[in-house]
N, CA, C and O atoms as a printed pandas DataFrame, in Angstrom:
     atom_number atom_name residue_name chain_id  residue_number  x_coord  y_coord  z_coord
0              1         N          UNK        A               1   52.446   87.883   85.746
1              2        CA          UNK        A               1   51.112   88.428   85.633
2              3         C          UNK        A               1   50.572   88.682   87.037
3              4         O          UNK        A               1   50.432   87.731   87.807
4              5         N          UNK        A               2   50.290   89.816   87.368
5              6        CA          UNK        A               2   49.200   89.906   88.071
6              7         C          UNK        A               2   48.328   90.264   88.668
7              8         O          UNK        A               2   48.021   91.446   88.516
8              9         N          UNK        A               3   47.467   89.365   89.684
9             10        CA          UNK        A               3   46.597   89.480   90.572
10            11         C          UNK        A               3   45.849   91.172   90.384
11            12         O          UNK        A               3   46.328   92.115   91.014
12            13         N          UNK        A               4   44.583   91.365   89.392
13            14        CA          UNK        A               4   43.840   92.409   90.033
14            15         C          UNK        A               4   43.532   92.674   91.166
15            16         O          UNK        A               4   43.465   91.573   91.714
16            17         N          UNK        A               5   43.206   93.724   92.168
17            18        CA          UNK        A               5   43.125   93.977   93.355
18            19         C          UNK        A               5   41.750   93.487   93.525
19            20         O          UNK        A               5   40.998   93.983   92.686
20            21         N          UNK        A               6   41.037   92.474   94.536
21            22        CA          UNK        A               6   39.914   92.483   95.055
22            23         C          UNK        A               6   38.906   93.428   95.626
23            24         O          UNK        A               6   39.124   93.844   96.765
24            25         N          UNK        A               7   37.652   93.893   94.889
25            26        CA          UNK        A               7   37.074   94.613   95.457
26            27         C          UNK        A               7   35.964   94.306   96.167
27            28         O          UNK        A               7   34.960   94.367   95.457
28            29         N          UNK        A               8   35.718   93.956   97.451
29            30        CA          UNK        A               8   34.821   93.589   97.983
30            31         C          UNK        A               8   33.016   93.862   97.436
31            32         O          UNK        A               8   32.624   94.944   96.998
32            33         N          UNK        A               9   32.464   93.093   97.534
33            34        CA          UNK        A               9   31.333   93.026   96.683
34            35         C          UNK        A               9   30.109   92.991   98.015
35            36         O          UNK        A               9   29.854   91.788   98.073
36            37         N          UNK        A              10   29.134   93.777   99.225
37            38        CA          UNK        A              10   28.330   93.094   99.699
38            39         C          UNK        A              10   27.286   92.319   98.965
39            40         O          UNK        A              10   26.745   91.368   99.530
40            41         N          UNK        A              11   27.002   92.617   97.894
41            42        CA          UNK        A              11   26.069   91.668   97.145
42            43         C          UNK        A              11   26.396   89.964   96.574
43            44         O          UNK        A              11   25.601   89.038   96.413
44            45         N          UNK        A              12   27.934   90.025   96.356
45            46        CA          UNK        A              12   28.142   89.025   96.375
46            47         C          UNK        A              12   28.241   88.186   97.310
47            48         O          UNK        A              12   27.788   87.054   97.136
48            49         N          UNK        A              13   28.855   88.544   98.517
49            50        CA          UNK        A              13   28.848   88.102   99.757
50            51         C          UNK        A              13   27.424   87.485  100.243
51            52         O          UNK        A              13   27.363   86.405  100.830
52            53         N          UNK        A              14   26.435   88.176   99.979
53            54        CA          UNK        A              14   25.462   87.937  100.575
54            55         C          UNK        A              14   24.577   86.834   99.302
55            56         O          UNK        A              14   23.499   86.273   99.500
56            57         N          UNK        A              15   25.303   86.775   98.192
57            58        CA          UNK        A              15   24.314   85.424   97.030
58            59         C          UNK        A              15   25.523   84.319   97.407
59            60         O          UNK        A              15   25.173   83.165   97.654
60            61         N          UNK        A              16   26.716   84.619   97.444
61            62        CA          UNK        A              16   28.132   83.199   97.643
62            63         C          UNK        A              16   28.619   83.596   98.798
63            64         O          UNK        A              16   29.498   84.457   98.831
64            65         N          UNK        A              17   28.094   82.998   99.979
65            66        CA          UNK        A              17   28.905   83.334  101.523
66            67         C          UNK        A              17   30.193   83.023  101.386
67            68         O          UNK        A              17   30.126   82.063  100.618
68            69         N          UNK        A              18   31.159   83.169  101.586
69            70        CA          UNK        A              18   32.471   83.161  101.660
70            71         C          UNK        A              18   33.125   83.062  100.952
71            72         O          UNK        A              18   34.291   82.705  101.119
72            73         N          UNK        A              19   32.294   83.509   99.295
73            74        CA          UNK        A              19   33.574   83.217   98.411
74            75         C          UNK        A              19   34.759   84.150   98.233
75            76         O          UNK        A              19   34.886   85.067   99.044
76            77         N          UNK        A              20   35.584   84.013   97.311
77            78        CA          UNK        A              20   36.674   84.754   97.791
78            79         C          UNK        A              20   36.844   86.049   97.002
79            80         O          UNK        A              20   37.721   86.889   97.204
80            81         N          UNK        A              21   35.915   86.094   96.104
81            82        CA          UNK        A              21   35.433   87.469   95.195
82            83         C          UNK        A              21   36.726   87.471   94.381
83            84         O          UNK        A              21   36.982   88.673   94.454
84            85         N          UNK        A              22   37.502   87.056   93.810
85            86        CA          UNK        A              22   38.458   86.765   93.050
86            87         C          UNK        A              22   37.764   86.049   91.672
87            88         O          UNK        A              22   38.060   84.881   91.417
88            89         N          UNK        A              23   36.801   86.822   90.769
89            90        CA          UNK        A              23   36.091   86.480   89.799
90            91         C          UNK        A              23   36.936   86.143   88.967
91            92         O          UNK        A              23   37.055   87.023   88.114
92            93         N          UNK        A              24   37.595   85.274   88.797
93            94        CA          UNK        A              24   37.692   83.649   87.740
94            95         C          UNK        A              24   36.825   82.350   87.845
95            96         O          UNK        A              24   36.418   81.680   88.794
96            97         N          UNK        A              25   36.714   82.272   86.568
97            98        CA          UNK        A              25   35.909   80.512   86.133
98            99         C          UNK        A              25   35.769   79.497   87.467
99           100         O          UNK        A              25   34.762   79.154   88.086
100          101         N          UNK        A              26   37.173   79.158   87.660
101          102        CA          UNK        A              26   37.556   78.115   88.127
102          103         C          UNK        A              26   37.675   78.415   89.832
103          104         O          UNK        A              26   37.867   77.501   90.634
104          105         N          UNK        A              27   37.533   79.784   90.209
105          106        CA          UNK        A              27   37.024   79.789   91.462
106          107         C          UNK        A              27   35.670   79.317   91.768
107          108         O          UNK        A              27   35.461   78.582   92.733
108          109         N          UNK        A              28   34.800   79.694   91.023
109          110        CA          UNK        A              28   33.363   79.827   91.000
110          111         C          UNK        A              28   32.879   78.370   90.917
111          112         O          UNK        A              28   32.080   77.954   91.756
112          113         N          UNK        A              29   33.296   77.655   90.020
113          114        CA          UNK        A              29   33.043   76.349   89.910
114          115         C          UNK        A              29   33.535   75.777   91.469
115          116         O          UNK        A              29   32.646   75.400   92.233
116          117         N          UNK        A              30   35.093   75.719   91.951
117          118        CA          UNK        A              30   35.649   75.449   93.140
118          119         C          UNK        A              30   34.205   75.737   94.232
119          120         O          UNK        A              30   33.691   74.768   94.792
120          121         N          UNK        A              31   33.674   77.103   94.434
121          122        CA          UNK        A              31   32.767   77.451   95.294
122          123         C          UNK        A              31   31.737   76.651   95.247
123          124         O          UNK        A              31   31.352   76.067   96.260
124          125         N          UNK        A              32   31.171   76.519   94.115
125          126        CA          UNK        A              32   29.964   75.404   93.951
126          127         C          UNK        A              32   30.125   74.288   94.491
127          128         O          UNK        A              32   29.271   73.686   95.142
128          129         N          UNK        A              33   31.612   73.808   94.180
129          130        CA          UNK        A              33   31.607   72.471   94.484
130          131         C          UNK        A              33   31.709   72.449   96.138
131          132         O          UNK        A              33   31.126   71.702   96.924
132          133         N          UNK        A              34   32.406   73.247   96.332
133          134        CA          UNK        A              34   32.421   73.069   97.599
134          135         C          UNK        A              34   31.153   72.906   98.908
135          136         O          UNK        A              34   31.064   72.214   99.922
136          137         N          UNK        A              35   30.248   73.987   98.218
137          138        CA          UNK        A              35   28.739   74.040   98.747
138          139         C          UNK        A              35   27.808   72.449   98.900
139          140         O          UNK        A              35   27.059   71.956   99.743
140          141         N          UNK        A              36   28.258   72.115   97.818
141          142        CA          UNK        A              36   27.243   71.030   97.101
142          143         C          UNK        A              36   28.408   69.490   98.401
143          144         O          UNK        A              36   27.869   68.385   98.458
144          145         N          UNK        A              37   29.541   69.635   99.070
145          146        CA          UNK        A              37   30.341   68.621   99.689
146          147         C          UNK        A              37   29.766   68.836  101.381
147          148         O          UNK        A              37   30.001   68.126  102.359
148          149         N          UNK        A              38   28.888   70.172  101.269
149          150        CA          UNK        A              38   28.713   70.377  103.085
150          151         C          UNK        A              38   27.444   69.695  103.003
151          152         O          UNK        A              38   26.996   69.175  104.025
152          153         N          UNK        A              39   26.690   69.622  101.715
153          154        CA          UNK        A              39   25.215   69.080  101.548
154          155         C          UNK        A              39   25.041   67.985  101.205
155          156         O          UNK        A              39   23.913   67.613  101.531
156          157         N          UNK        A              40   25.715   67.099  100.590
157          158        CA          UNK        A              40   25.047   65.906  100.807
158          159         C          UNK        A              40   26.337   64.863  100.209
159          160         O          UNK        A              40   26.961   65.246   99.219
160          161         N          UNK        A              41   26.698   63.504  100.881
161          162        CA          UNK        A              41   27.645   62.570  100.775
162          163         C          UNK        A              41   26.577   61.335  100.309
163          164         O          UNK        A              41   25.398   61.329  100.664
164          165         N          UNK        A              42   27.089   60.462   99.592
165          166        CA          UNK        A              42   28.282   60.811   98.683
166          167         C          UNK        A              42   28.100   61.486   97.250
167          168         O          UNK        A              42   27.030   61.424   96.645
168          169         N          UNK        A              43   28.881   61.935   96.909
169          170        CA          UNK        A              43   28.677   62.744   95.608
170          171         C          UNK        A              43   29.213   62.128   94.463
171          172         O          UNK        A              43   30.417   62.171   94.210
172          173         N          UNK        A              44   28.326   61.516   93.708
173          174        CA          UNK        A              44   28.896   60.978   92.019
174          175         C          UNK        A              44   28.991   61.974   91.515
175          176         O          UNK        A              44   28.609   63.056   91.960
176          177         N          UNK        A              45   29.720   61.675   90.116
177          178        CA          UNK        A              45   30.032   62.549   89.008
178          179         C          UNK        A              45   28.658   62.714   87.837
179          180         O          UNK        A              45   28.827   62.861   86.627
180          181         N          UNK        A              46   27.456   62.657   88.449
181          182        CA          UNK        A              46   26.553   62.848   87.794
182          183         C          UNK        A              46   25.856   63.903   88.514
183          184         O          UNK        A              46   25.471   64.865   87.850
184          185         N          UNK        A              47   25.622   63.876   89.823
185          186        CA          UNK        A              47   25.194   65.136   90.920
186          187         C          UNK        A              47   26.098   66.500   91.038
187          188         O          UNK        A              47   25.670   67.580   91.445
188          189         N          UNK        A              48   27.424   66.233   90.604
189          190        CA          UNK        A              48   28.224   67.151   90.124
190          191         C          UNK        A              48   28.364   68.016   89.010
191          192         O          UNK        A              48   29.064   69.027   89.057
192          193         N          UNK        A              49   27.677   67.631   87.934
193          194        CA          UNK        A              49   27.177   67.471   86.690
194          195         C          UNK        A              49   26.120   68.698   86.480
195          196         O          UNK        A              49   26.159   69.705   85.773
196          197         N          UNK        A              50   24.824   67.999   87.718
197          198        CA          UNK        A              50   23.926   68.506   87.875
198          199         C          UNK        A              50   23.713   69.532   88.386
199          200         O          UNK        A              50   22.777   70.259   88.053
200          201         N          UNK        A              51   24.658   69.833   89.432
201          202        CA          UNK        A              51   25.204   70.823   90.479
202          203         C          UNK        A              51   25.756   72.039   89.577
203          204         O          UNK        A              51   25.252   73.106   89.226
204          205         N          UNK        A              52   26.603   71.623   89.424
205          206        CA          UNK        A              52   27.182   72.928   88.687
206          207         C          UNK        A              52   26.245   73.485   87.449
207          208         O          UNK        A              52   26.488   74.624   87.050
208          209         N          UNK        A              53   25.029   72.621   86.733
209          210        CA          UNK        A              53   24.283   73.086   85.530
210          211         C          UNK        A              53   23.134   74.215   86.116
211          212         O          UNK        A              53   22.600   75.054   85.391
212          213         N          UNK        A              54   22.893   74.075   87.442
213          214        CA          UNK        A              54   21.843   74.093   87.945
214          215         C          UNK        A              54   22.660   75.477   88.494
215          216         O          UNK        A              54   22.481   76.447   87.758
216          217         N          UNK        A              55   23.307   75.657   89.371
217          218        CA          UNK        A              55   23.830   76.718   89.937
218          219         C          UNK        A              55   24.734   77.726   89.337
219          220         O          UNK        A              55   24.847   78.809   89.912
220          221         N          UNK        A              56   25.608   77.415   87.878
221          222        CA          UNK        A              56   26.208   78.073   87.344
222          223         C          UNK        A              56   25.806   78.517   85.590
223          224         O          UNK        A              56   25.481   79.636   85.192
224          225         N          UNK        A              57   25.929   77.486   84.918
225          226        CA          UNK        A              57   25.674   77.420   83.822
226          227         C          UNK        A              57   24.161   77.731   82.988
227          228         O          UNK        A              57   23.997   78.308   81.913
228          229         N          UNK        A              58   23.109   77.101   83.944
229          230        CA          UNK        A              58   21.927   77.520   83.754
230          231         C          UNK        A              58   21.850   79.008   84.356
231          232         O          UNK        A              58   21.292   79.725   83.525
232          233         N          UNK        A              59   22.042   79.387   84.963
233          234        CA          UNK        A              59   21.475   80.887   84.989
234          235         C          UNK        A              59   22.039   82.191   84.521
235          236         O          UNK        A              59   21.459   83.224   84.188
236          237         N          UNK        A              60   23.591   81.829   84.588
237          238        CA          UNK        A              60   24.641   82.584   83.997
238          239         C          UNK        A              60   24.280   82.615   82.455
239          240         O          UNK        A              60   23.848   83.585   81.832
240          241         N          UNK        A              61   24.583   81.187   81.915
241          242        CA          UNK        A              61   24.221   81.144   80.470
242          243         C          UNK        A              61   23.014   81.313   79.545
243          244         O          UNK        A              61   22.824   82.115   78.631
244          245         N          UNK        A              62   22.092   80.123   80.143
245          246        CA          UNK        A              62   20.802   79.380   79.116
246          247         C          UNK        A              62   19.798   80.550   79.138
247          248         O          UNK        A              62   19.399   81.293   78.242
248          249         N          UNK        A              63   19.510   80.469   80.500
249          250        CA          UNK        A              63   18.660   81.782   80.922
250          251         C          UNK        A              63   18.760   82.991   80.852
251          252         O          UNK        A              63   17.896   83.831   81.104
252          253         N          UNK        A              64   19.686   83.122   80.550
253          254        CA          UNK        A              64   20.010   84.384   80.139
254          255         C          UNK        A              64   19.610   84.558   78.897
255          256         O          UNK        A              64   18.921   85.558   78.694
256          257         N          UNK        A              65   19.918   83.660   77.745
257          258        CA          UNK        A              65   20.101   84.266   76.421
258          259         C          UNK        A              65   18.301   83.598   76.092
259          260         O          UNK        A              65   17.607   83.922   75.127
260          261         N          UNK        A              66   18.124   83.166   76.588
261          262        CA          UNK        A              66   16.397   82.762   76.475
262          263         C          UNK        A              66   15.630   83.765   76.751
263          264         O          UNK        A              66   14.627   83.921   76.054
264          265         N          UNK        A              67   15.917   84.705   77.851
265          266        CA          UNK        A              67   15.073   85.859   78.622
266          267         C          UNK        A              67   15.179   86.972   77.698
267          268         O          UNK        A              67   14.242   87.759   77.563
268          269         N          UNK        A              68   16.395   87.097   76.979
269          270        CA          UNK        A              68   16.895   88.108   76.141
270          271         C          UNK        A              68   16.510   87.824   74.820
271          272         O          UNK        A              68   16.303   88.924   74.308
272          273         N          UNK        A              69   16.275   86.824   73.884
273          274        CA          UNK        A              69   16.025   86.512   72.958
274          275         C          UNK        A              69   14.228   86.889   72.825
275          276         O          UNK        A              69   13.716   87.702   72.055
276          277         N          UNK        A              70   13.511   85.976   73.872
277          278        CA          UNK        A              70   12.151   86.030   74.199
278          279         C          UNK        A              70   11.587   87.549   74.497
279          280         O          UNK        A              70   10.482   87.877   74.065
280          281         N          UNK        A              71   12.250   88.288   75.114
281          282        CA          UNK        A              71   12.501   89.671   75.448
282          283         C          UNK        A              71   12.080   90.975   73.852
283          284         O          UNK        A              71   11.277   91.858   73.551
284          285         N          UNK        A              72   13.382   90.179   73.247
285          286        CA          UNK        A              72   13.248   91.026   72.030
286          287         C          UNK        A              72   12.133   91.212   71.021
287          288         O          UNK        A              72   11.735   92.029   70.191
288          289         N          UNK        A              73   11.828   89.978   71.549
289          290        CA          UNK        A              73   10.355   89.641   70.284
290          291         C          UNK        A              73    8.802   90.023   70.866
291          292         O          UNK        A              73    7.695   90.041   70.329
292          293         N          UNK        A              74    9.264   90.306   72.170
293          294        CA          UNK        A              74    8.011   90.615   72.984
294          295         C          UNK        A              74    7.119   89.173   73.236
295          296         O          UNK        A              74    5.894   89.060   73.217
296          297         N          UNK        A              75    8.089   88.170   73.464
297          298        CA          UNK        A              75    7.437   86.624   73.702
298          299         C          UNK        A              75    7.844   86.528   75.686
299          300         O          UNK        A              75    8.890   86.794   76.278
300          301         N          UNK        A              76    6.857   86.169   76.071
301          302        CA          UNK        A              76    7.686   85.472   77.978
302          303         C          UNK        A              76    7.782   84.515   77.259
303          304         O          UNK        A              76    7.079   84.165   76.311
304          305         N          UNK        A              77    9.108   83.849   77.929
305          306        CA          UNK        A              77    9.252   82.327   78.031
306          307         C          UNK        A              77    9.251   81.578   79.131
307          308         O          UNK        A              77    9.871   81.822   80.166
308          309         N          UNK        A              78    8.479   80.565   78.892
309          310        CA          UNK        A              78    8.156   79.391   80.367
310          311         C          UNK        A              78    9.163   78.141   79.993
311          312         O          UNK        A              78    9.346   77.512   78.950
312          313         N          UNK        A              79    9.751   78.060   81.355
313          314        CA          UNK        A              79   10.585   76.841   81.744
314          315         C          UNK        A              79    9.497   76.102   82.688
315          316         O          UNK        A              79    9.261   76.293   83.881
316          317         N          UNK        A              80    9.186   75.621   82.202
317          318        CA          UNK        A              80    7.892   74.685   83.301
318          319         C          UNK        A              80    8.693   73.258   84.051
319          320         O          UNK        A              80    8.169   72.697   85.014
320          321         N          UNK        A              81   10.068   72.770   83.432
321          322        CA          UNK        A              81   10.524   71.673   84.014
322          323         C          UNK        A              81   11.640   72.717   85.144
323          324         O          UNK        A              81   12.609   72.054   85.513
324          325         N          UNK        A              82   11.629   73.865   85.584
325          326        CA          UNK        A              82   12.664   74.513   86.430
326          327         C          UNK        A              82   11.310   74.812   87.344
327          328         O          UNK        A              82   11.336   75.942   87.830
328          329         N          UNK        A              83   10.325   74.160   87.622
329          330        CA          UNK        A              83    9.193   74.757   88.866
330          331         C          UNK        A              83   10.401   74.001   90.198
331          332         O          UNK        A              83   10.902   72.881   90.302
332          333         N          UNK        A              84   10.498   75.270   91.045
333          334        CA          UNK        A              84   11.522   74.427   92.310
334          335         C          UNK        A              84   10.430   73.138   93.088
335          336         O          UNK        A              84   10.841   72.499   94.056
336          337         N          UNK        A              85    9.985   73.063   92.899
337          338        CA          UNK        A              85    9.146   72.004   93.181
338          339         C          UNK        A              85    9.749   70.404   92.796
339          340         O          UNK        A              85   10.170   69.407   93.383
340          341         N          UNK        A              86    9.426   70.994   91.098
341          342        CA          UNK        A              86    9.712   69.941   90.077
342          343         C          UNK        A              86   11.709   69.499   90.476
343          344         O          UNK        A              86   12.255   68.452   90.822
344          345         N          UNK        A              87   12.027   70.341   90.306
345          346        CA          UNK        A              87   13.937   70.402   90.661
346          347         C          UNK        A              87   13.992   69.180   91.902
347          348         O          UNK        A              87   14.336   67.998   91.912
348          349         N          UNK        A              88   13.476   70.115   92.898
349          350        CA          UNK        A              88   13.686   69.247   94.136
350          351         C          UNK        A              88   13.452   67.851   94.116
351          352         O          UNK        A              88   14.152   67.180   94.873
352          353         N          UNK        A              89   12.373   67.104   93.206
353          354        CA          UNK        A              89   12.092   66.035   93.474
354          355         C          UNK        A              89   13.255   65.359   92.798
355          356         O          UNK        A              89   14.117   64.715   93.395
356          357         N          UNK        A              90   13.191   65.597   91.271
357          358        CA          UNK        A              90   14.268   65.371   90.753
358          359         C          UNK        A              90   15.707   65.041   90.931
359          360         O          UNK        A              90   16.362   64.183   90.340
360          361         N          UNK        A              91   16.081   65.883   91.859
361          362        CA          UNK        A              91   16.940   66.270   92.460
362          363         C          UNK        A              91   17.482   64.609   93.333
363          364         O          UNK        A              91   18.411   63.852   93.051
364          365         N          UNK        A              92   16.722   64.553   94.137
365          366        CA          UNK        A              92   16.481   62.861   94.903
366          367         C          UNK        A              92   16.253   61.856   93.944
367          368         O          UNK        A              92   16.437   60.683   94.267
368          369         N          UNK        A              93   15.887   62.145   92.833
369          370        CA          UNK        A              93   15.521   61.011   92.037
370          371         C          UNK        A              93   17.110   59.870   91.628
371          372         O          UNK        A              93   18.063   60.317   90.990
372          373         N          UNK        A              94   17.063   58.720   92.052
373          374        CA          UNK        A              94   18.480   58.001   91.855
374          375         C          UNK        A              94   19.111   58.326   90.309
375          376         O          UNK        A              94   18.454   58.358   89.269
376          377         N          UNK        A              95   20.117   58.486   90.410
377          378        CA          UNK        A              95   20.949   58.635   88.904
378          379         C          UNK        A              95   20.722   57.852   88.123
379          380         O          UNK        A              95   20.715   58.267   86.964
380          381         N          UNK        A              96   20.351   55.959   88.410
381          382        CA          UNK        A              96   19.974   55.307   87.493
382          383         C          UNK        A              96   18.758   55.127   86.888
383          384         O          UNK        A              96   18.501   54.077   86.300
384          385         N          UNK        A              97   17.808   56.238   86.983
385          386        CA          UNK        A              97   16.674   56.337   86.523
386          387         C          UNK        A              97   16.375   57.732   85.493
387          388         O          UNK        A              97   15.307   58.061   84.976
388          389         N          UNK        A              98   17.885   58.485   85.397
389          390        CA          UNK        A              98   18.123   59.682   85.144
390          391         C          UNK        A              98   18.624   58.971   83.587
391          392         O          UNK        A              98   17.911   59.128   82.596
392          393         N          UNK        A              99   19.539   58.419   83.542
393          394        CA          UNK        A              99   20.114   57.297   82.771
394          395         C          UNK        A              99   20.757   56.290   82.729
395          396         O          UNK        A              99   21.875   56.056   83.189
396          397         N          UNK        A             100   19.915   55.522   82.050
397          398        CA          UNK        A             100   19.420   54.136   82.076
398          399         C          UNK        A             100   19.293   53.676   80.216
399          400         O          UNK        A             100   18.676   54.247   79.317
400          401         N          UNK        A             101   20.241   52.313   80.186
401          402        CA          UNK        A             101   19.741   51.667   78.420
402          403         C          UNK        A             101   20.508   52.424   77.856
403          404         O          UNK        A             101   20.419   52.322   76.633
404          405         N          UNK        A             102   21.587   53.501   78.363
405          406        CA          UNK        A             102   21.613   53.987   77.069
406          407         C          UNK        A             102   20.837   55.493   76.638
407          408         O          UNK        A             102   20.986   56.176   75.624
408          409         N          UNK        A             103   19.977   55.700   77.811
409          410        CA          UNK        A             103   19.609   56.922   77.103
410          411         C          UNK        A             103   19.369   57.959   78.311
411          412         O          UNK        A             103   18.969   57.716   79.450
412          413         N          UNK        A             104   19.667   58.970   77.831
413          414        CA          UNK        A             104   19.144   60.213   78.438
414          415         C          UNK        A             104   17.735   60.773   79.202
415          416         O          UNK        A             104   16.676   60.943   78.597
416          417         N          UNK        A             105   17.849   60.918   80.043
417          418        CA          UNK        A             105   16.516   61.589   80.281
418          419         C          UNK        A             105   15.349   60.589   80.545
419          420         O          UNK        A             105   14.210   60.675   80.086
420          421         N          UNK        A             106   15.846   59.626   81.372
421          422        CA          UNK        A             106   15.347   57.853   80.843
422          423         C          UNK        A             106   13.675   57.925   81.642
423          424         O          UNK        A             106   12.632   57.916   80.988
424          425         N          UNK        A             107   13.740   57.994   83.120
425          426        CA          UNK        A             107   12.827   58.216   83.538
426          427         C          UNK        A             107   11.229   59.047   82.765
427          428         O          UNK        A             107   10.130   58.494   82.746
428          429         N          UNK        A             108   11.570   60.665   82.113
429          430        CA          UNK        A             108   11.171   61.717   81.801
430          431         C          UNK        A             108   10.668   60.833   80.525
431          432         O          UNK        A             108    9.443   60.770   80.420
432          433         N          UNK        A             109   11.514   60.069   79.437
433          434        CA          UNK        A             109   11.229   60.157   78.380
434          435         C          UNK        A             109    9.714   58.166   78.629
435          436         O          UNK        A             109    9.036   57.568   77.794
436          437         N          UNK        A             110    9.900   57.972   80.019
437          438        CA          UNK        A             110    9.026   56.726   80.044
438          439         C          UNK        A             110    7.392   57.093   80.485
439          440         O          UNK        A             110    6.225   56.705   80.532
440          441         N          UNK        A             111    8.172   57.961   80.704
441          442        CA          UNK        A             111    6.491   58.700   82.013
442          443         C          UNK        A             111    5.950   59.547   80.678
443          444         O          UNK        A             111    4.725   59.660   80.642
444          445         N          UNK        A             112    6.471   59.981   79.897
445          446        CA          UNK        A             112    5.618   60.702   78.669
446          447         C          UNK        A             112    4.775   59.800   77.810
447          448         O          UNK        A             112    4.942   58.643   78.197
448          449         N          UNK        A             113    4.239   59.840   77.163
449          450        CA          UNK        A             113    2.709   59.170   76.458
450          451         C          UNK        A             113    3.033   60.254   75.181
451          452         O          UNK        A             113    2.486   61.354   75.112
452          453         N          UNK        A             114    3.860   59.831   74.341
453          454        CA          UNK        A             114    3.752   59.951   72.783
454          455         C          UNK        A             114    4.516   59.171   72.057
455          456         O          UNK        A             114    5.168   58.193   72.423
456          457         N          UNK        A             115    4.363   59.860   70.516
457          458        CA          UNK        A             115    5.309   59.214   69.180
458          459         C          UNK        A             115    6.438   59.328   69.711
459          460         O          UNK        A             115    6.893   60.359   70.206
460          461         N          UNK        A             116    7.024   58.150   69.633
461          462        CA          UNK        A             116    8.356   56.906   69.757
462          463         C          UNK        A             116    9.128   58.323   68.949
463          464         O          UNK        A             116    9.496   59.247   69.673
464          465         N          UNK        A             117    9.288   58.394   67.778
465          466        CA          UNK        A             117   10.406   59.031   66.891
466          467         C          UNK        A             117   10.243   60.619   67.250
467          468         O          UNK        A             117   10.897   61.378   66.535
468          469         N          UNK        A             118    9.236   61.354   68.546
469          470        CA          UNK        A             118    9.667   62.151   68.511
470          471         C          UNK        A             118    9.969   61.820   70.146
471          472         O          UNK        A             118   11.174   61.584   70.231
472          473         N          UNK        A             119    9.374   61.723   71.375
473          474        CA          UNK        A             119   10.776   61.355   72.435
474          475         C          UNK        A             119   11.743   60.745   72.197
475          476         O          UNK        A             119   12.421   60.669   73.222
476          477         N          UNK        A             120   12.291   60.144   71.198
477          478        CA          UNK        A             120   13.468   59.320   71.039
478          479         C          UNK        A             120   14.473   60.186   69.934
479          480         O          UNK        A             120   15.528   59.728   69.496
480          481         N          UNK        A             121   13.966   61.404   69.618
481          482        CA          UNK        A             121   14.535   61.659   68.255
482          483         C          UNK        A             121   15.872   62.555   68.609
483          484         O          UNK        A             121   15.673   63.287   69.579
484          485         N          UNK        A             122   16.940   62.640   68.146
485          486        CA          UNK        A             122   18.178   63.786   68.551
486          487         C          UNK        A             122   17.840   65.091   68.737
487          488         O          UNK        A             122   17.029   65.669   68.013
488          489         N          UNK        A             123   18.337   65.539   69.549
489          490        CA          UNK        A             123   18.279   66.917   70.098
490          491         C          UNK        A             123   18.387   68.004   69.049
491          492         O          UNK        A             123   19.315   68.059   68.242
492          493         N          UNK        A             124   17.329   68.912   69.112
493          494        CA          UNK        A             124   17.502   69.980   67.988
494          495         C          UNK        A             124   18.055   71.583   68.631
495          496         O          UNK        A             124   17.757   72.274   69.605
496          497         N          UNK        A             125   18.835   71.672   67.693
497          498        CA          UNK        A             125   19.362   72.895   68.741
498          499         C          UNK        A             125   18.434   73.894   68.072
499          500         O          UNK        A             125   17.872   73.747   66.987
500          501         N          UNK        A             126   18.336   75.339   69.215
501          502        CA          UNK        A             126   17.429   76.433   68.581
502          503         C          UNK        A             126   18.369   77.518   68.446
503          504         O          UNK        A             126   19.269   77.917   69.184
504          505         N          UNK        A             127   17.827   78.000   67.025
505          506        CA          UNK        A             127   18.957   79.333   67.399
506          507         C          UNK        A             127   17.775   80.563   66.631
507          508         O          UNK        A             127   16.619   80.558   66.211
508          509         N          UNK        A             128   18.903   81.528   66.778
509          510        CA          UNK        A             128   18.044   82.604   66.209
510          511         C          UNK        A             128   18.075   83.001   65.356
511          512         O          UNK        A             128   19.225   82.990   64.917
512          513         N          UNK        A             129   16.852   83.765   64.226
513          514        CA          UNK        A             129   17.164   84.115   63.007
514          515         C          UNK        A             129   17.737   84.850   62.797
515          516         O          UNK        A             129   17.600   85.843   63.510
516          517         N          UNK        A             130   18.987   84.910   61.464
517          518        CA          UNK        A             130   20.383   85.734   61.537
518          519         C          UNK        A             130   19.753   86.841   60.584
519          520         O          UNK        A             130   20.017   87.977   60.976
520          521         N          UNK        A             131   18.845   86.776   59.219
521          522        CA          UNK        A             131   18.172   87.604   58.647
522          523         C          UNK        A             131   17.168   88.693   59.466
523          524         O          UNK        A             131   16.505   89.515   58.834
């Protein structure tokens, strides 16, 4: 198999400095990680986690199909926990306050002031109506 020819991208160059424009998965992830090893030591497997949700997956994926969904219906949608503000602090916040006991989101879900069975309740996924 192989190798498509690389076509140099200045736009990419200029959002991923040096990546190698060889658009596969597993480069892209490689690039991230690599970014995220010049910035800050030491790196758990939870900042890695975070790293790649934050730089790949969230904007490629979530945001996308949120902007497009919200789009169609003539709704904006607000991410109010993505204010770079809010990220950054977060960001520093120690992993064991991220989760902790057993649960997710441990910090977020202590600092809120409501009903027990609905911060505590399983995640509901949203989807869209197929009718």
């Amino acid at each position: 198999m192989t190798t498509p020819p690389v076509q140099y991208d200045s736009i990419v160059e200029a959002i991923y400095p040096g990546f190698s424009q060889i658009l596969e998965s597993h480069n892209v992830v490689e690039y991230h990680l690599s970014q995220l090893n010049n910035y800050d030591t030491p790196v758990d497997f939870f900042k890695i986690i975070t790293y790649l949700e934050l730089k790949h997956r969230l904007p490629e994926l979530l945001l996308m199909r949120v902007d497009k969904m919200t789009m169609a219906v003539s709704v904006e949608g607000r991410m109010p926990f993505l204010d770079h503000k809010l990220v950054e602090f977060v960001l520093q916040v120690p992993q064991k306050l991220k989760y902790a006991q057993g649960q997710t989101k441990y910090i977020l879900k202590k600092a809120c002031a409501g009903p027990h069975d609905i911060i505590y309740r399983r995640k509901i996924g949203f989807a869209a109506p197929i009718r």
